[in-house]
KEGU-714429 format. One line per field, with one value per residue (C-alpha): residue in one letter; residue number from 1; x, z, y. Coordinates in Angstrom, 3 decimals, always signed. Layout:
KEGU-714429
aa	[A_...]
i	[NUM_...]
c1	[X_...]
c3	[Z_...]
c2	[Y_...]
***
This chain:
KEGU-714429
aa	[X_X_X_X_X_X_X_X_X_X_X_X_X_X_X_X_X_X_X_X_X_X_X_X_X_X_X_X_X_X_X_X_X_X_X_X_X_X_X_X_X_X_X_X_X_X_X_X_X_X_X_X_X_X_X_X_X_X_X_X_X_X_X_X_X_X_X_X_X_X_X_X_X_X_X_X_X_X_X_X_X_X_X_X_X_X_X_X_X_X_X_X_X_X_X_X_X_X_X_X_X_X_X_X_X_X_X_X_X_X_X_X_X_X_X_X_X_X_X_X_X_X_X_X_X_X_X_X_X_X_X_X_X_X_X_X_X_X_X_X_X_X_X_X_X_X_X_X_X_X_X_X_X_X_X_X_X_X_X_X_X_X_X_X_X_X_X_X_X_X_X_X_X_X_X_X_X_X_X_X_X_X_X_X_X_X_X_X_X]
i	[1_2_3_4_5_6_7_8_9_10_11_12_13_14_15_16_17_18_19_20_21_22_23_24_25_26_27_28_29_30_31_32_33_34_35_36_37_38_39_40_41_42_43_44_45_46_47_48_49_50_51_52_53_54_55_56_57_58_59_60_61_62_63_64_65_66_67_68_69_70_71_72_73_74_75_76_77_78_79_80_81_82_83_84_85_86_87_88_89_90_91_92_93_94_95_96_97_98_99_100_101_102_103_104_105_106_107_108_109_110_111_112_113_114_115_116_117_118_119_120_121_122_123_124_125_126_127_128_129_130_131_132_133_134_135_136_137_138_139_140_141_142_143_144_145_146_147_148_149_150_151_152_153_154_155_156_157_158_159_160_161_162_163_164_165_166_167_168_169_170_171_172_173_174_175_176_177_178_179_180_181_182_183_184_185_186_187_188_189]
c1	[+338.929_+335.520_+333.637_+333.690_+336.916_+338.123_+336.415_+336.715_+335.731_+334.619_+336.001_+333.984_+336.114_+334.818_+338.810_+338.655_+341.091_+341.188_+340.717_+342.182_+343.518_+346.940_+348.972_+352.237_+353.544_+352.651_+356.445_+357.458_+355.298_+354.485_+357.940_+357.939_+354.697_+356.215_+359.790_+357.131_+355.483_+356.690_+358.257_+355.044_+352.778_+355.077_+355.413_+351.354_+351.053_+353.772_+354.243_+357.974_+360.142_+360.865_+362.825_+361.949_+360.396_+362.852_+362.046_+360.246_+358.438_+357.191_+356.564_+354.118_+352.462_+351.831_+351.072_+347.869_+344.947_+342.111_+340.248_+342.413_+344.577_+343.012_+344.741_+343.003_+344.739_+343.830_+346.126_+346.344_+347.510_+347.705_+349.790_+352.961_+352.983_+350.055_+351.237_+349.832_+348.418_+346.795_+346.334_+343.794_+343.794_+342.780_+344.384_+342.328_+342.955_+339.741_+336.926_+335.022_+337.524_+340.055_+342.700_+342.779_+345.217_+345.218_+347.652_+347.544_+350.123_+350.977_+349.185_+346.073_+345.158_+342.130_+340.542_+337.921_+340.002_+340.916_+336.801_+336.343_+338.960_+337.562_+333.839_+335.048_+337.270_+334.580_+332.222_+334.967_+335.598_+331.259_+331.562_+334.409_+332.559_+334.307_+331.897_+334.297_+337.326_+339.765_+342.006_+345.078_+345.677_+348.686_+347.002_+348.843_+346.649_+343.909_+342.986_+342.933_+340.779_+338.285_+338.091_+337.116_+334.768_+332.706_+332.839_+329.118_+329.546_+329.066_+332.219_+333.635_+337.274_+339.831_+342.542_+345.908_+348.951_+350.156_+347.455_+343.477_+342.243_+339.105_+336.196_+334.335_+331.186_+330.694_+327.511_+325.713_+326.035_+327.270_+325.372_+326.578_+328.832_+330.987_+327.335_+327.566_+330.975_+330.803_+332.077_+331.776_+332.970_+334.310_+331.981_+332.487_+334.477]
c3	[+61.400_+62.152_+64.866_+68.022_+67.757_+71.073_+74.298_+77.993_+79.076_+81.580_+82.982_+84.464_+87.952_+87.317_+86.399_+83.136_+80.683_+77.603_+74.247_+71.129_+67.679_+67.290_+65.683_+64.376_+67.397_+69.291_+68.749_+71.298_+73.527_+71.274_+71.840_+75.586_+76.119_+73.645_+75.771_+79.112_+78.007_+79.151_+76.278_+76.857_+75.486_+73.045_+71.328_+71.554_+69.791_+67.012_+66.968_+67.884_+70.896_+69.654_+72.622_+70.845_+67.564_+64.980_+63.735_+60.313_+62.421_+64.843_+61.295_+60.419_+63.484_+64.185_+60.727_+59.633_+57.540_+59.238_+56.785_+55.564_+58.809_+62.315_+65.706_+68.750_+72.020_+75.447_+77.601_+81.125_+82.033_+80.379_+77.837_+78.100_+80.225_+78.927_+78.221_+76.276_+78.183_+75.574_+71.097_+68.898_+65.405_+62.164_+58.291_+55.518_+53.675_+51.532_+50.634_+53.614_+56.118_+58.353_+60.475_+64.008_+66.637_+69.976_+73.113_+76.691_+78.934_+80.906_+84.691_+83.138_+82.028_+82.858_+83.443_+80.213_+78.234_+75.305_+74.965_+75.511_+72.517_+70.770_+70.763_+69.926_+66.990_+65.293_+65.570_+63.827_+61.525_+60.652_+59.906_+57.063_+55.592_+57.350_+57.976_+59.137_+61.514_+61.628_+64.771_+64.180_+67.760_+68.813_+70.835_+73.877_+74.005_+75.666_+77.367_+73.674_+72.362_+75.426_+74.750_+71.166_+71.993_+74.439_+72.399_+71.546_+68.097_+66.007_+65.411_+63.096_+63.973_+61.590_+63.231_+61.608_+63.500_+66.504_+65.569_+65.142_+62.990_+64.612_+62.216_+63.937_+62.106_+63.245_+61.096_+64.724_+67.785_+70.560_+72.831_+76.782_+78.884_+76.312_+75.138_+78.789_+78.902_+79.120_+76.171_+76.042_+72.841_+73.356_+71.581_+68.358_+67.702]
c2	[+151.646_+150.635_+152.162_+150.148_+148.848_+150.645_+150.970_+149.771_+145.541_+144.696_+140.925_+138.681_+139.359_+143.286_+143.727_+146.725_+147.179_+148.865_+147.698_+149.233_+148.062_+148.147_+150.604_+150.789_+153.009_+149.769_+147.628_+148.690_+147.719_+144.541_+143.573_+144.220_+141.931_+139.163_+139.010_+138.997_+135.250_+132.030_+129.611_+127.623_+130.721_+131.951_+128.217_+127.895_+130.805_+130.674_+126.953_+127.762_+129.227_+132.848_+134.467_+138.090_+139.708_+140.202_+143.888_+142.640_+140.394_+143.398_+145.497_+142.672_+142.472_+146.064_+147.095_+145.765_+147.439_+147.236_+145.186_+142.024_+142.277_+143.387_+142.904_+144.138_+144.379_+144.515_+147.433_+148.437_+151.672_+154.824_+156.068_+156.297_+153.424_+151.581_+147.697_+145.408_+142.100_+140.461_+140.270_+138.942_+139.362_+137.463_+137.413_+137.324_+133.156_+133.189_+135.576_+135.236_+133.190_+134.588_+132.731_+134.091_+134.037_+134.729_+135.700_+136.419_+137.346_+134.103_+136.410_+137.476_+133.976_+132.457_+135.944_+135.673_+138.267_+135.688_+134.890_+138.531_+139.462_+136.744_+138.526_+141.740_+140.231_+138.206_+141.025_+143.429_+141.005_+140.448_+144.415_+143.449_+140.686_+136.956_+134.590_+132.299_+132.125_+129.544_+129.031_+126.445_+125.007_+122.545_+119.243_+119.928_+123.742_+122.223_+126.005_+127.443_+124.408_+124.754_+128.537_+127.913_+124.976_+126.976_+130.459_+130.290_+130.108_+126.612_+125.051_+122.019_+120.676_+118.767_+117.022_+116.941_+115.065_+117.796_+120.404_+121.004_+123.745_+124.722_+126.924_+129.355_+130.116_+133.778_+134.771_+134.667_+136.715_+134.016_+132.373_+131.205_+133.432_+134.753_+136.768_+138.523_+140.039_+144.426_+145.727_+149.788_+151.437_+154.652_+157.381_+158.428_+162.034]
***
């Protein structure tokens, strides 16, 4: 893992959580957040109604590499009670694009952590060589679209019938608000 990749954020609201990338010790409490989101989130974010994670499904999720596969998620608590509230994470679809994904609990919504994981993921993913990151977004996620068009970074969008696939060009830092979010990496051992 790259260095800062874990380390405490700071919400706008002065709300802190922790930020780690996930690990495969994580179904568990992957699979606890996932049966925690409304239908609403769940379809947004898989473009289906999955009530729960089959096992492979979790395996996939919580076993990524680090390089062609990150996930970052945002945890309150501390372990052994530590929950997740929120996932980013990208897979590698061309030599320098990614396609990212995001989730937030359905309670912490609208509390900046989806622009905040968003930051941290596209500056993770800089470190591994993406230039690009490409969110696919159903119409009817008008909070997911308005995240990505007011990320700071330069976007292009290409409609397809029910869904936009939105390009993040992530070669620059971010301008606006999502620049000012506190981000402290925990020091290196």
């Amino acid at each position: 893992m790259e260095p800062h990749s874990s380390g405490a954020l700071t919400l706008w609201d002065g709300t802190h959580l922790r930020v780690r990338p996930i690990r495969p010790d994580d179904d568990g409490r992957l699979s606890a957040f996932h049966t925690g989101l409304s239908a609403s989130s769940i379809v947004f974010r898989f473009f289906t109604y999955l009530p729960t994670l089959a096992p492979e499904k979790l395996q996939r999720l919580t076993h990524v590499d680090y390089r062609d596969r990150m996930a970052l998620i945002a945890t309150i608590g501390l372990p052994p009670q530590e929950q997740i509230i929120a996932v980013a994470r990208y897979d590698r679809i061309g030599a320098r694009e990614a396609e990212a994904a995001f989730i937030v609990a359905d309670v912490w919504q609208q509390h900046g952590i989806g622009a905040s994981l968003l930051r941290l993921l596209a500056d993770y993913a800089r470190t591994q060589g993406f230039t690009t990151l490409l969110a696919c977004v159903m119409v009817e996620n008008t909070r997911m679209l308005n995240l990505l068009a007011h990320s700071g970074f330069p976007l292009t969008k290409e409609c397809h019938p029910g869904e936009i696939d939105v390009s993040l060009d992530i070669e620059a830092l971010p301008s606006g608000s999502l620049a000012s979010i506190a981000f402290t990496p925990d020091a290196a051992s």
